[in-house]
FIGUZA-21085 format. One record per atom (N, C-alpha, C, O): residue in one letter; x, y, z. Coordinates in steps of 0.05 Angstrom, whole numbers, plus 5000, padded with zeros to 4 digits. Example, Ala and Ser with C-alpha at 12.3 -4.5 7.8 and 13.67 -1.06 7.14 Angstrom:
residues 2
a526448865156
a524649105156
a526449345156
a528549345169
s525749555142
s527349795143
s525850015157
s526850235161
This chain:
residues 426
x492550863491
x490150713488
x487850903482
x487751113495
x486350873468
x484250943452
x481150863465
x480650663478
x479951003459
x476550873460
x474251113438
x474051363437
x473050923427
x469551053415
x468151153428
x466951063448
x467951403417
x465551603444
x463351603416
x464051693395
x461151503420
x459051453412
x456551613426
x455551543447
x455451933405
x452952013409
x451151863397
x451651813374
x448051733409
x445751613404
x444851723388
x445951943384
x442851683373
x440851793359
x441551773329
x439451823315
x443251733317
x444351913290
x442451573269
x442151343277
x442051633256
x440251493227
x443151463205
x444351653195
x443551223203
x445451243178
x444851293153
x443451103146
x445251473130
x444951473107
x446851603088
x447551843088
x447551433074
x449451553049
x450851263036
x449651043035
x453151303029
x454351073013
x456851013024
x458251203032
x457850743028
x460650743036
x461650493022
x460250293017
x463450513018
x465750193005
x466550143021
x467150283041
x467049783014
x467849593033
x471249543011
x471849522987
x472649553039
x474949453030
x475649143024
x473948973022
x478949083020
x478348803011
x479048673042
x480148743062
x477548393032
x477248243054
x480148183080
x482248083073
x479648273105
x481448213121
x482647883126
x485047823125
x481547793128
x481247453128
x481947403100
x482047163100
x482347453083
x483247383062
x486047513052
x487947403040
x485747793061
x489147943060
x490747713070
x492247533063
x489547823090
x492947643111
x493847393096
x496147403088
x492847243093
x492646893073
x494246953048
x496346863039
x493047103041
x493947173012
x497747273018
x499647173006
x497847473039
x500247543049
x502447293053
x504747263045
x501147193066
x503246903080
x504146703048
x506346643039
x502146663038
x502146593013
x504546582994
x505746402984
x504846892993
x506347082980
x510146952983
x512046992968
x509746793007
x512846643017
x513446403000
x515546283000
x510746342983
x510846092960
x513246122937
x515045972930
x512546362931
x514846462912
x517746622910
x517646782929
x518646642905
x522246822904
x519747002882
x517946932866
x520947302894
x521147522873
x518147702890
x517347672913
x516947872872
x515148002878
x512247932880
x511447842859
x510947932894
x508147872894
x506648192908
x507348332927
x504248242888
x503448372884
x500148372901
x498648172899
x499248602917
x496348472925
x494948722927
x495748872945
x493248802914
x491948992916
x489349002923
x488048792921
x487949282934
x484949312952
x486149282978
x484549312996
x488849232985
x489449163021
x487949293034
x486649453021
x487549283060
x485249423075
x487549603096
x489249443105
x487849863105
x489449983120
x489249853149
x489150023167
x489149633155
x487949683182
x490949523200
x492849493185
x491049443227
x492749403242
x494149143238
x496449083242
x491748963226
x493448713222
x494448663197
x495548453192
x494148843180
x495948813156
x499248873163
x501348773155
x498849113184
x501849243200
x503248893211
x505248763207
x501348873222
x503148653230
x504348423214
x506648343217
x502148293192
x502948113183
x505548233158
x506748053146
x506348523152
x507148583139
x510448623162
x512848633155
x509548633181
x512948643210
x512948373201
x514448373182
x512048123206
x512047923212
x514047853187
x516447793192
x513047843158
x514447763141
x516547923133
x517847813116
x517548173140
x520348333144
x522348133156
x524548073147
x520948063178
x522547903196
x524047683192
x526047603205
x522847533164
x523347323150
x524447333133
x525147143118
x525247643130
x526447693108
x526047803081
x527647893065
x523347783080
x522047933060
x522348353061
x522448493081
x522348423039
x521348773030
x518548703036
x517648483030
x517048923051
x514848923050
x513949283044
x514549463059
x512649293018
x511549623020
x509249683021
x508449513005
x507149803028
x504949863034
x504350163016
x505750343026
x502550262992
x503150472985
x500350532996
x498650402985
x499350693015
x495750843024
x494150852999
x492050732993
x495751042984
x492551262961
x491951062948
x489851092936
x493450712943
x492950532921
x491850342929
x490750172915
x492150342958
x491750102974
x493049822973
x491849612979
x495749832963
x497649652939
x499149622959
x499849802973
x500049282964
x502649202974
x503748992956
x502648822942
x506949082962
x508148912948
x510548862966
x511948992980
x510148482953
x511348282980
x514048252958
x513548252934
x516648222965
x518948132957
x519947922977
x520347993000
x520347702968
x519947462975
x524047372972
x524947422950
x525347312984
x528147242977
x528446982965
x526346842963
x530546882955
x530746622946
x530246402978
x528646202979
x531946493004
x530546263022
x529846493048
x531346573065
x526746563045
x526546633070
x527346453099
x527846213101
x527446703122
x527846543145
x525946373155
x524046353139
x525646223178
x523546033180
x522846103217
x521645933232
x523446273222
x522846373245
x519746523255
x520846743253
x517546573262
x515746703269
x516346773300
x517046603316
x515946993306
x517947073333
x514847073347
x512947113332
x514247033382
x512646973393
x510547333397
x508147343396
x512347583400
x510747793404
x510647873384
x511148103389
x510147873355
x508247833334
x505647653336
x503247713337
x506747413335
x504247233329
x502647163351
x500547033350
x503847273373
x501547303396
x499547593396
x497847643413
x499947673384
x497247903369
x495647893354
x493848053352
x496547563333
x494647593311
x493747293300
x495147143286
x492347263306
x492246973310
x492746903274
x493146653274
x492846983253
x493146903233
x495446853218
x495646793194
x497646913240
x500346863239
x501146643233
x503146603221
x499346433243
x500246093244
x500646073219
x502645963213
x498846173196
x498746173169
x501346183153
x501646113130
x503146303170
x505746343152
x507645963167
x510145933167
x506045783174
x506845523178
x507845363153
x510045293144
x504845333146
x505045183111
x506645313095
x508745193092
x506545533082
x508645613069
x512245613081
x513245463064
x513445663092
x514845683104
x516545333115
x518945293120
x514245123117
x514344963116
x515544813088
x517544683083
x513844883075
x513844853040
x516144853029
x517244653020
x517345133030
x519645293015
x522145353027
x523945493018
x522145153062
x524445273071
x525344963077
x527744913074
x523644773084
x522544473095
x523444493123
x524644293131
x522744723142
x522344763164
x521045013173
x521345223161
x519644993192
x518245333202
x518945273240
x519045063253
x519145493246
x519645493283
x516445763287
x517046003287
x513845693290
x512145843290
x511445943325
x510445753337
x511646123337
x509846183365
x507046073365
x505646083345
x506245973385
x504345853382
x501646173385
x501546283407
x500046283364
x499146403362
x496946533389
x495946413407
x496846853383
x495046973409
x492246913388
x491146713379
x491847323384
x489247373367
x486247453390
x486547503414
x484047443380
x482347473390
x481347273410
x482247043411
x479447363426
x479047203455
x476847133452
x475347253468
x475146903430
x472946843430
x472846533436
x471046403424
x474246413449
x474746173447
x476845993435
x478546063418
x476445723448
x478145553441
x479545543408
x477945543389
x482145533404
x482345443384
x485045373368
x486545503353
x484745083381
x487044933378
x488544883356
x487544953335
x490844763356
x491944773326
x492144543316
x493544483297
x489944313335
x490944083329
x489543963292
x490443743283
x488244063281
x487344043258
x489244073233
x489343923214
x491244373237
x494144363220
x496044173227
x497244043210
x496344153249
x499244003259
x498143643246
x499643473236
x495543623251
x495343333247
x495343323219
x496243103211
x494643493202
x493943543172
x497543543169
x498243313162
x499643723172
x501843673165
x503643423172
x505943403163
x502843273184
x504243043203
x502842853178
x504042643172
x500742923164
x500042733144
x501642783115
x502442623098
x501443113119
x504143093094
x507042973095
x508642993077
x507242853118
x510542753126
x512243073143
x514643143143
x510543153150
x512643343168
x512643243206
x510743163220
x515043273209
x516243193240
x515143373258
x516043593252
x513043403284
x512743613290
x512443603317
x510743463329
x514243763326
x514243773370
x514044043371
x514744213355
x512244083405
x512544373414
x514844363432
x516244173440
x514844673438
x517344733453
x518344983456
x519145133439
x518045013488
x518045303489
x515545483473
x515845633454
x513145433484
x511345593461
x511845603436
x511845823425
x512145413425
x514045453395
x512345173375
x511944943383
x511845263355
x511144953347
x513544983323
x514245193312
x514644683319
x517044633305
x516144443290
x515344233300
x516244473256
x515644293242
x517844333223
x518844533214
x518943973218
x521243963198
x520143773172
x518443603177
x520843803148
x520743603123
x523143693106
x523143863089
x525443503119
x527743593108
x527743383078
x529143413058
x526043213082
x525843063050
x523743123038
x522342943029
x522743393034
x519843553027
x517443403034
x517843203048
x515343443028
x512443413028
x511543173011
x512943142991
x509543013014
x508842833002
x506942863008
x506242893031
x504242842978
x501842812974
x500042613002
x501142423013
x497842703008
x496042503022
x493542613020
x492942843014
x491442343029
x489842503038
x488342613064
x487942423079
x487542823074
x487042783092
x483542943097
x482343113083
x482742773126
x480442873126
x480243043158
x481242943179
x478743323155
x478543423172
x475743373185
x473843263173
x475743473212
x473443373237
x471643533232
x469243463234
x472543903221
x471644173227
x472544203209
x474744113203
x471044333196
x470844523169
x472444693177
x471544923174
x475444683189
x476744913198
x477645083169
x477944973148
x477945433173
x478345633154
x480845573156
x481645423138
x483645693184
x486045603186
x486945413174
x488845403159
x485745263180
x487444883177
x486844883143
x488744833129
x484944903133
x485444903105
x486445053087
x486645013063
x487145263102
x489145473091
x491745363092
x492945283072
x492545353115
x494545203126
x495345023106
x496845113089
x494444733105
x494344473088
x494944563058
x496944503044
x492544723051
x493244763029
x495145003017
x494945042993
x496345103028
x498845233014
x501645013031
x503945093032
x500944833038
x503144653051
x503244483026
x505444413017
x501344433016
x500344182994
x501044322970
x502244162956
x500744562959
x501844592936
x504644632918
x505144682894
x505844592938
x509344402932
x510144142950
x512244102962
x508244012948
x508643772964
x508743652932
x508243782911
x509843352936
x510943132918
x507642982917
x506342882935
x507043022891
x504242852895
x500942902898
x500443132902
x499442792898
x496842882907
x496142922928
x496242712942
x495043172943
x493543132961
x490343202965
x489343392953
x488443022985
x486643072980
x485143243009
x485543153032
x483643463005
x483043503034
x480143503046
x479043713047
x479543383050
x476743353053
x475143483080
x476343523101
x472443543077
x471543703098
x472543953095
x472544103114
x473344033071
x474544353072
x472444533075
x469944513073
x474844773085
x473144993089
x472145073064
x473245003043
x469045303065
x468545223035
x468345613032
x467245703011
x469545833054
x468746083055
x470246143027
x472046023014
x468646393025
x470046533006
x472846672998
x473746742977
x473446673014
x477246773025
x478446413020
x480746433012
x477846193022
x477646013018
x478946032985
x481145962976
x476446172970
x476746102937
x478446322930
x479946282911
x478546542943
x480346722940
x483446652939
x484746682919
x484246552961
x487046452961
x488046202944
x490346152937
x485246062939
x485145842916
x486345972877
x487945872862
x484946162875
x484746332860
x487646482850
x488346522827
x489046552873
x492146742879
x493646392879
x493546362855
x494246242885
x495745992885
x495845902854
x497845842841
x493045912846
x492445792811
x494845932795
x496745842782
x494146202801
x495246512781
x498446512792
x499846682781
x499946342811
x502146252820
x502946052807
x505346032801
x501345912803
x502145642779
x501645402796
x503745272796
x499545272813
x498945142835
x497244992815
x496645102794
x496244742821
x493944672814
x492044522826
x492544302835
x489544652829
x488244552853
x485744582842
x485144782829
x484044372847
x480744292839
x479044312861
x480244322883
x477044322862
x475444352876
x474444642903
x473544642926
x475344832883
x475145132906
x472145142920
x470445022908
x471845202930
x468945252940
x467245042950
x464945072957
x468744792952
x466744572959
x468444452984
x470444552995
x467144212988
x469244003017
x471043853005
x472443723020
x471443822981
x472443702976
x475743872953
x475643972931
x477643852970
x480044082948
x482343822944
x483443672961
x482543852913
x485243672899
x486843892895
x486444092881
x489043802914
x491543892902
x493643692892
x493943492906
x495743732859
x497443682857
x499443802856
x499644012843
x501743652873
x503243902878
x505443962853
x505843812834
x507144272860
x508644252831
x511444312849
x511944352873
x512844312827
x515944372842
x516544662848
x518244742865
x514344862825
x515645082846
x512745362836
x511145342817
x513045562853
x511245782836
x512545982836
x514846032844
x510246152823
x511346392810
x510346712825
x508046672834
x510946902830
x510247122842
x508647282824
x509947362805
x505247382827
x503647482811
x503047682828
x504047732850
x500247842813
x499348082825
x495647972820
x494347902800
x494847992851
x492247902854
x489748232869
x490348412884
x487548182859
x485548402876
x484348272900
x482148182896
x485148222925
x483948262948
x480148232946
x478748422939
x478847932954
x476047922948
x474848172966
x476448322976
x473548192967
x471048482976
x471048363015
x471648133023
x470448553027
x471348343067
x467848403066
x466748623061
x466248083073
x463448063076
x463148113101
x460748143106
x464548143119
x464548163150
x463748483150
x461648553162
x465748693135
x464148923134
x462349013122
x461349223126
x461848853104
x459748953080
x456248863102
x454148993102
x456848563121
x454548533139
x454548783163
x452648873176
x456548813163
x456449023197
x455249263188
x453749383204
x455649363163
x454049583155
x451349543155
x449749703166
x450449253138
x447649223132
x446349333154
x444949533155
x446949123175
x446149123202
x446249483220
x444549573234
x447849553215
x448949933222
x445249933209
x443049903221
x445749973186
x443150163165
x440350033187
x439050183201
x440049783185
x437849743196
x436749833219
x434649943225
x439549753238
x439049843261
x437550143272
x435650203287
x439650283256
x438650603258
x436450763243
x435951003240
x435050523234
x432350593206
x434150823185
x433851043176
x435950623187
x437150813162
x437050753134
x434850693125
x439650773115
x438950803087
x441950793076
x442851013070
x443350623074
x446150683066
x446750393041
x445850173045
x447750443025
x449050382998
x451550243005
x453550373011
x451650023003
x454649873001
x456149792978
x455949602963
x457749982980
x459349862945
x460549642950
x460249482968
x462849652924
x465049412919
x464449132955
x465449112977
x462249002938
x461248822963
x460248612949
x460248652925
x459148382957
x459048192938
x456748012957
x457647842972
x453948072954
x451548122959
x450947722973
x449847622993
x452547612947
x451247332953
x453847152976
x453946912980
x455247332985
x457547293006
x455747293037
x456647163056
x453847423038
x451147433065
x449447473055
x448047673062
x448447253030
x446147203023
x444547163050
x442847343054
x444946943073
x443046913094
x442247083110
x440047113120
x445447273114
x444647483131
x442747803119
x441948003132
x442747743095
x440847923081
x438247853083
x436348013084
x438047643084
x435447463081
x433747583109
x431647703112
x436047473129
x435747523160
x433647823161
x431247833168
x435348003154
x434548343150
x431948363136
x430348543143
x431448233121
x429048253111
x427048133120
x424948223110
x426747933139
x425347813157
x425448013179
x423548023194
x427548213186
x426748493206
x424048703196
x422248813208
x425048703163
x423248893160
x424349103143
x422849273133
x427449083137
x428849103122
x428649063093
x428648843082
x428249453073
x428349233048
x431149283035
x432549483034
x431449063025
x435348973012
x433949032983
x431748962975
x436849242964
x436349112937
x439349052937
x441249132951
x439048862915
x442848822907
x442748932876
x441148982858
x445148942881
x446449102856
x448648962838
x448148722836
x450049012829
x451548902817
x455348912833
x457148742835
x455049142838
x457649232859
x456449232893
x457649342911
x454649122896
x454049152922
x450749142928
x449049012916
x450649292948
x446349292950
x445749462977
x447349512994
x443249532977
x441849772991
x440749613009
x440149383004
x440449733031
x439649653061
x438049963060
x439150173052
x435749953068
x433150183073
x431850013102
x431549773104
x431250223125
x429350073151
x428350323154
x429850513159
x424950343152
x424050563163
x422050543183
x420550723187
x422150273198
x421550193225
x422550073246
x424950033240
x422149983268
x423149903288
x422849593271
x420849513259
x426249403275
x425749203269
x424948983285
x425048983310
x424248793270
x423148523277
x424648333294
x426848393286
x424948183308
x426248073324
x427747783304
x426147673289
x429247733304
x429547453288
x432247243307
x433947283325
x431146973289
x432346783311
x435246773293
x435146903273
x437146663298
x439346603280
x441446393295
x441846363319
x442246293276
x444246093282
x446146083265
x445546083241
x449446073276
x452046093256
x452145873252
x450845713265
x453845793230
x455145613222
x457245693200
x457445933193
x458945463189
x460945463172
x459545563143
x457645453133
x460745783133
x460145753108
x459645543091
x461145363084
x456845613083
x454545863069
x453045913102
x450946053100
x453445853121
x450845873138
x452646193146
x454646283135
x451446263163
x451146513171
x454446573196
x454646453217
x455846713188
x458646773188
x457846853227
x456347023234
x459046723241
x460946763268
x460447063279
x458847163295
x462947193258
x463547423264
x461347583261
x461947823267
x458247543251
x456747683244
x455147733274
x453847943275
x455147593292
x454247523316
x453447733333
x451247783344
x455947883334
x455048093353
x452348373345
x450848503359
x452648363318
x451248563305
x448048423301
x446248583295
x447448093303
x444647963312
x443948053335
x441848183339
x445747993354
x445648063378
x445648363392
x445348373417
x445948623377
x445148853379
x442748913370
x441249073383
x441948783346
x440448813332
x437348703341
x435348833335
x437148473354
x434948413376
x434848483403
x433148403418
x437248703411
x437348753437
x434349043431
x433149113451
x433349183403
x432749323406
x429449233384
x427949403375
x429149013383
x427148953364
x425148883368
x424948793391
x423448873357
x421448773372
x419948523367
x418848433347
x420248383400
x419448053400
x421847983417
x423448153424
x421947783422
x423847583429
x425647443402
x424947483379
x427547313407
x429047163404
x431046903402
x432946973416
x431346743397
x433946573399
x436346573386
x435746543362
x438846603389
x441546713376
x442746423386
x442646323409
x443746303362
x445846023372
x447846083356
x447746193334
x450245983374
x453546033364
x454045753369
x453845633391
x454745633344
x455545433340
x459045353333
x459945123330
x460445563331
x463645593318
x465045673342
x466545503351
x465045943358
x466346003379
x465346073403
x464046263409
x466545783425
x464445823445
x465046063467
x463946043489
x466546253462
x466646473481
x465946703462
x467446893464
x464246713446
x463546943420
x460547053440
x459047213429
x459946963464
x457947053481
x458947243502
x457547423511
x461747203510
x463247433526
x462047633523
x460947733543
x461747753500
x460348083483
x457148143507
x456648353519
x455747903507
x452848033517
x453448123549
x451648233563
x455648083558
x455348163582
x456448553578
x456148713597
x457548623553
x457748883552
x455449063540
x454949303539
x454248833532
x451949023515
x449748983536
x447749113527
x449048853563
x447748793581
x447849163587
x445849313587
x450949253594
x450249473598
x449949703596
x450249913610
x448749613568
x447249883552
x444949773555
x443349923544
x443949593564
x441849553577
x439949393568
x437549433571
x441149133552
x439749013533
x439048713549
x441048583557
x436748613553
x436148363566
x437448133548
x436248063527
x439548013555
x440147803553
x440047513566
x440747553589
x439847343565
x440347143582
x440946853555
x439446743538
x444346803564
x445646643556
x445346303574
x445446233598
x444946163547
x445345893564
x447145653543
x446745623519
x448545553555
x451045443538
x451645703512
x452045943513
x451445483485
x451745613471
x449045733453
x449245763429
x445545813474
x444045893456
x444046243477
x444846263500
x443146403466
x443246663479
x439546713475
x438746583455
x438046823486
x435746893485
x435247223491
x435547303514
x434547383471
x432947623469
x431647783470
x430647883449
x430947873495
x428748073495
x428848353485
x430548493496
x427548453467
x428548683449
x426648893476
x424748833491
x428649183474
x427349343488
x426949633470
x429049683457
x425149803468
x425250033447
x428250123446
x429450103424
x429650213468
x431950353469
x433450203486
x432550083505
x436750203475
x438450223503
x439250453508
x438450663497
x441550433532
x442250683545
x445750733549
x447350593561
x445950933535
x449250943529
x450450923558
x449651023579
x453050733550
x455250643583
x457750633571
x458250583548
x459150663588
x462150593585
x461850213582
x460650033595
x463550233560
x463349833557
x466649843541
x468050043535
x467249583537
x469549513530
x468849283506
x467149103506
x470849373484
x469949063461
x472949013471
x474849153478
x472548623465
x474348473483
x475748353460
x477948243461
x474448403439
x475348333399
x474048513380
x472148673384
x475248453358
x474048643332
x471448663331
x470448883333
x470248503329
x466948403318
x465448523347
x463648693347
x466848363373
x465448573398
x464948823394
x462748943396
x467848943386
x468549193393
x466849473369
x466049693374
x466849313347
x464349393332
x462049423341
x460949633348
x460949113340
x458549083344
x456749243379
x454449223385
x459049383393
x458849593412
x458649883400
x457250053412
x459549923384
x459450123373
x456850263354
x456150493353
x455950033343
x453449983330
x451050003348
x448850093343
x451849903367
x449249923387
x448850183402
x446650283408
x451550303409
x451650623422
x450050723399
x448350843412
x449450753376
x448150843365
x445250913367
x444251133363
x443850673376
x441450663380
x440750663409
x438650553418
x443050833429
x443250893454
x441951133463
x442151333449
x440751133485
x440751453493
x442951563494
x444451373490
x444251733496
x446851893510
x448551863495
x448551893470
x450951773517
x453351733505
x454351453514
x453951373537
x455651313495
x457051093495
x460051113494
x461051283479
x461250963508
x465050963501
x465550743505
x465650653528
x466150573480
x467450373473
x470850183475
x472050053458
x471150253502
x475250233498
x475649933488
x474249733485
x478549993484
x480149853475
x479949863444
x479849653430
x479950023436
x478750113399
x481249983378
x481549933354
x482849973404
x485349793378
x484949493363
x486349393345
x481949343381
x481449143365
x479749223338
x479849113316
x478149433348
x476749443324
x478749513295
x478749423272
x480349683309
x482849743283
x484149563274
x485649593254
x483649323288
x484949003267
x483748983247
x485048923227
x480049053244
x479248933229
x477949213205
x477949203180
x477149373218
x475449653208
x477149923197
x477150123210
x478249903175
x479750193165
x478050373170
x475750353161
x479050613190
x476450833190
x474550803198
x472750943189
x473950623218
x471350623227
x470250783229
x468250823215
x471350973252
x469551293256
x469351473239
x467551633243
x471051523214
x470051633202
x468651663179
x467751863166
x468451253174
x466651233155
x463451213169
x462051083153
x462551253183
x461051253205
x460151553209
x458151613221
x461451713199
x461451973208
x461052093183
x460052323184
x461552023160
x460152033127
x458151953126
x456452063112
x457351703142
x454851653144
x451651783165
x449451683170
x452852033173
x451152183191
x451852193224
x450652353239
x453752003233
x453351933253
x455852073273
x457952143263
x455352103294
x456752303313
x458452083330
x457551983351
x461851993318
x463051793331
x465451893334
x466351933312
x466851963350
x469552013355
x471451873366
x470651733385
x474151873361
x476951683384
x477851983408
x478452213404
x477651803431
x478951993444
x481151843467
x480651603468
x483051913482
x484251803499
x483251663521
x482251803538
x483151373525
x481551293541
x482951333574
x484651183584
x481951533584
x482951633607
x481951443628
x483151463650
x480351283627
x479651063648
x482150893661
x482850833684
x483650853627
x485650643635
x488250783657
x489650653672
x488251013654
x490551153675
x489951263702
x491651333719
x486951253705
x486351293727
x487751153751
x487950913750
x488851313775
x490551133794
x487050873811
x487450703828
């Protein structure tokens, strides 16, 4: 076990690229079980949960190769994968469920673990299971196991979701694009990893209308084909940086990033005090003062991304003014302020609104991120700490961040991994 030793003080400046989107790898991965033969995905991002979702589909039977210098995987898919997802895999990654619909699809059964993943709250599966029960699939738990059969394939429907869920319309719709018929899904998710996987299904031979909105037609076909797709740009890092630059009145350059993916949260930054330019491959984040305090509230895409949360919430722990921070998507994504409390940042949480008192400085502590976005958004804040900060459990951040520390460390900043000797202490 690992932890971030974080020296204070350091100003970010220079240039860094954003890899391709994590939340969209994985999808795209599971995907990849649509077709017999090779499927191709390039920009993959090196990080921990590609390892896994790449064990996961071995398991099933698939070649899986990963080449580093290209950032290139390539999925070989058998004529009938297995339909098994084994429980200590997909209790690590919550995006495991994803290999349901497919697998469902192409085998007309899946035996899935009922998924782990990150600890930010509730989040049930009853949105897929009821979405596939509408395609005509049979479905009981058991033994931690969810078991879905359609031994007479899939049939068009439509269905409407409660929650703009990202899963469940992932889910649905790679379930739906070899289903018999139309399906319609309404209330879809409308994120960008959304149009991405929309995009890799088309170039498979899928046909599906309506990417990017609530409303997605699929008709289904009898079978697809195995292509080679680029991985969209991950907006989750391209914001965690913005937010890095501001925080530290810094000055850093975000390439291969795609500017109008956190249009709001750019917006946000510039209401700090922050000036943004965009570019064509990306856009500049410049702060050469203490920022502004700002209120924010998540929601489902286009509104202001979840995962962006913790880095609002660093980001007013040191600004100046007060605040209001509302989490509207995951109601344990507040866990985090009780670690950044002790770097010394006034918080006070009530349901789901958090309130802000910005203080000039915090003060570096031993803290723990409890998930990726935590475990970042701790890291970001040791920055603008006195001292020293150490961040354990750094293996979540490696789900989501290739290189954290040392793209961090191109960027001026004094971050190192070291053995987190806490955890062995008798």
């Amino acid at each position: 076990m690992e932890r971030f030793r974080v020296v204070g003080g350091a100003r970010l400046a220079g240039e860094v690229r954003v890899t391709g989107a994590k939340n969209s790898v994985l999808k795209l991965m599971a995907a990849s079980l649509l077709a017999e033969g090779t499927t191709t995905l390039t920009d993959v991002p090196a990080i921990l949960d590609t390892e896994i979702m790449s064990e996961l589909l071995r398991r099933l039977g698939c070649a899986v190769d990963y080449d580093l210098p290209t950032a290139t995987a390539r999925i070989t898919v058998p004529e009938m994968p297995g339909h098994e997802a084994d429980y200590d895999l997909v209790r690590r990654m919550r995006a495991s469920i994803n290999v349901l619909g497919p697998l469902l699809a192409r085998c007309g059964e899946a035996r899935v673990a009922r998924p782990g993943g990150d600890n930010i709250g509730s989040r049930p599966l009853d949105f897929h299971l009821a979405g596939l029960t509408k395609l005509g699939a049979e479905i009981e738990s058991e033994h931690g196991y969810v078991i879905a059969r359609a031994p007479g394939g899939l049939t068009g429907a439509t269905i409407w979701l409660d929650f703009p869920s990202v899963g469940a319309t992932e889910n649905l719709l790679m379930a739906a694009v070899l289903a018999k018929g139309t399906t319609l899904i309404d209330n879809a998710a409308r994120e960008p990893e959304i149009v991405d996987l929309c995009l890799m299904l088309e170039q498979m031979g899928a046909q599906i209308g309506g990417a990017g909105t609530s409303m997605l037609e699929i008709n289904g076909v009898d079978r697809l084909s195995p292509t080679t797709h680029d991985a969209i740009p991950d907006r989750i890092l391209a914001g965690t940086w913005a937010f890095a630059a501001a925080m530290t009145r810094g000055d850093v350059v975000v390439r291969n990033a795609h500017a109008e993916h956190i249009e709001i949260a750019l917006d946000k930054l510039v209401t700090t005090g922050a000036q943004v330019d965009w570019a064509t491959d990306g856009f500049r984040v410049r702060m050469d003062r203490r920022p502004k305090a700002i209120d924010a509230v998540t929601l489902p895409y286009p509104g202001l991304a979840t995962d962006l949360l913790p880095m609002v919430l660093a980001l007013n722990s040191i600004a100046e003014g007060a605040a209001m921070v509302t989490e509207n998507v995951f109601e344990s994504r507040f866990m985090f302020v009780d670690e950044l409390a002790r770097l010394g940042a006034d918080v006070r949480t009530d349901g789901h609104h958090a309130v802000v008192r910005g203080r000039e400085r915090l003060s570096g502590a031993p803290v723990r991120g409890h998930d990726i976005r935590a475990g970042a958004g701790l890291v970001v804040a040791g920055l603008v700490a006195e001292g020293i900060t150490t961040v354990s459990d750094a293996f979540h951040v490696d789900r989501g961040y290739p290189g954290f520390a040392e793209q961090l460390r191109s960027l001026g900043a004094d971050v190192t991994r070291e053995r987190d000797d806490d955890l062995f202490a008798p």
